[in-house]
C-alpha positions in Angstrom: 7.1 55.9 -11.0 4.7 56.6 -13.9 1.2 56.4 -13.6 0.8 53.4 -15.5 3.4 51.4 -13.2 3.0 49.5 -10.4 4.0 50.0 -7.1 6.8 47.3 -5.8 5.4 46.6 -2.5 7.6 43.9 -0.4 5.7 41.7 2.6 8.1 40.2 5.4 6.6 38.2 7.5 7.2 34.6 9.1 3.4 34.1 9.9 2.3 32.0 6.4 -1.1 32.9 6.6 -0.9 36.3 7.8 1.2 37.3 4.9 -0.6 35.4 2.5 -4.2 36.7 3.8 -2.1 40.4 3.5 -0.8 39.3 -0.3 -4.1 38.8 -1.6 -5.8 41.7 0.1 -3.1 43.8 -1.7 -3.8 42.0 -4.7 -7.4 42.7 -5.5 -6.4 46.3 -5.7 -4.4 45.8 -8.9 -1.6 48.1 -8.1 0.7 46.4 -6.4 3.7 44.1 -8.1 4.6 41.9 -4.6 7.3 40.4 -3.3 6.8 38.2 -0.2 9.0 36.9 2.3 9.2 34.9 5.3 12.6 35.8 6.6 14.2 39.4 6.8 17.6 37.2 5.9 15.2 36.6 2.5 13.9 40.7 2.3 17.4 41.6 2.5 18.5 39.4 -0.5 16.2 40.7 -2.5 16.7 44.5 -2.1 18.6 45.0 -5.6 15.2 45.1 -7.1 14.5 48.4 -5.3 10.4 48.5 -3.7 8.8 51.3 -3.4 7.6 50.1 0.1 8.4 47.5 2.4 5.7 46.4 5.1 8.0 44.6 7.9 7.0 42.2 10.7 8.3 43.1 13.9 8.9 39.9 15.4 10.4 38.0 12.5 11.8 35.5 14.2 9.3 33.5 16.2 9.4 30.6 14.1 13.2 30.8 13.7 14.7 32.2 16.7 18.5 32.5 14.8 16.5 34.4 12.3 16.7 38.6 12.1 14.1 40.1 13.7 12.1 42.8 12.4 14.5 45.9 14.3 17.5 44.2 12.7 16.3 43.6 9.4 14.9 47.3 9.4 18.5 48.7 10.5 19.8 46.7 7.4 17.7 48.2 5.0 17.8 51.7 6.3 21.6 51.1 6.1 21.5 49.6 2.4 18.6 52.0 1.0 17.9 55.0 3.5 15.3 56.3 1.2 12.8 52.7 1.2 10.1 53.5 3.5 9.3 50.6 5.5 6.3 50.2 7.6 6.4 48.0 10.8 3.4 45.5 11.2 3.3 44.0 15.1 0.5 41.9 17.2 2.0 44.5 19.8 -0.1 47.1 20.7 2.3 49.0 23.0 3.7 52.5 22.6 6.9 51.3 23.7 7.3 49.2 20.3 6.0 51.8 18.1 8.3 54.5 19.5 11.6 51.9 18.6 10.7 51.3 15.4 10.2 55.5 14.7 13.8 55.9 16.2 15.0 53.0 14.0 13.4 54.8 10.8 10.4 53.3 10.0 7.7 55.1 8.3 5.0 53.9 10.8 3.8 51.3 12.4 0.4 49.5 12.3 -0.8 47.5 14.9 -2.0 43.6 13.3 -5.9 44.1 13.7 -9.1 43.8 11.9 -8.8 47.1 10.8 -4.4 46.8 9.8 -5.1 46.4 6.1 -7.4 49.6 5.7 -4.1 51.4 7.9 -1.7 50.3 5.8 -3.6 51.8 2.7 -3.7 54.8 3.8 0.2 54.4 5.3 1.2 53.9 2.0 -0.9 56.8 0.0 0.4 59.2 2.7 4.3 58.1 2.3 3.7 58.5 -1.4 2.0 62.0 -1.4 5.2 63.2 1.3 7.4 61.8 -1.1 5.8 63.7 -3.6 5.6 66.7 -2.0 9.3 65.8 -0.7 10.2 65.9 -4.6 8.9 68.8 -5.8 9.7 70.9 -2.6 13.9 69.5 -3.2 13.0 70.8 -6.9 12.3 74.2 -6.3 14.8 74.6 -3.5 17.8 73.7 -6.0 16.4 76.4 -8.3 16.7 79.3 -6.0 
């Protein structure tokens, strides 16, 4: 990603205006190219065009109860394209739910709050400074 180009963020989640409110937030900060979704069945589709980040509902299917939820579609992804972070979004505020979704990969998870979109900010500068640091670390270590 140069420093001129945008970051491919992708939103999943089946609450409209939730994900809408979440789109435009992202949006006034100009550095986002987003993708939204209402369905992981719809995320999923769409994963040829790479994003740099996914930020995943948890319960995806509460409108659609035959639709994935946000576990599933998460296992798919990780399965498909280990190396997308993806950052679990939830109502839930229990430790229980936030411990799944770390042993089903996720980068974090952010509790839906008044507060969630300042969280996922900084969720998504940390992910990129690890992968960063990831990078150059891999870079020196194949040089030795």
């Amino acid at each position: 990603m140069g420093n001129n180009q945008k970051i491919k963020l992708f939103l999943v989640d089946d609450d409209a205006l939730y994900l809408k409110s979440l789109e435009i937030d992202f949006l006034q900060l100009a550095d986002f190219d987003i993708k939204t979704f209402a369905t992981g069945e719809q995320c999923i589709k769409h994963l040829s065009l790479k994003p740099d980040i996914i930020i995943l509902d948890y319960h995806l299917n509460s409108i659609d109860k035959k639709a994935m939820n946000g576990i599933e579609t998460l296992d798919k992804i990780k399965s498909f394209y280990p190396e997308i972070p993806v950052v679990m979004l939830s109502s839930q505020d229990k430790i229980e739910v936030a411990i799944d979704c770390m042993h089903h990969k996720a980068s974090d998870y952010v509790v839906k709050s008044e507060t969630a979109f300042l969280r996922l900010q900084k969720t998504i500068t940390t992910v990129f400074k690890y992968n960063k640091m990831e990078k150059a670390v891999n870079w020196y270590m194949e040089r030795m």
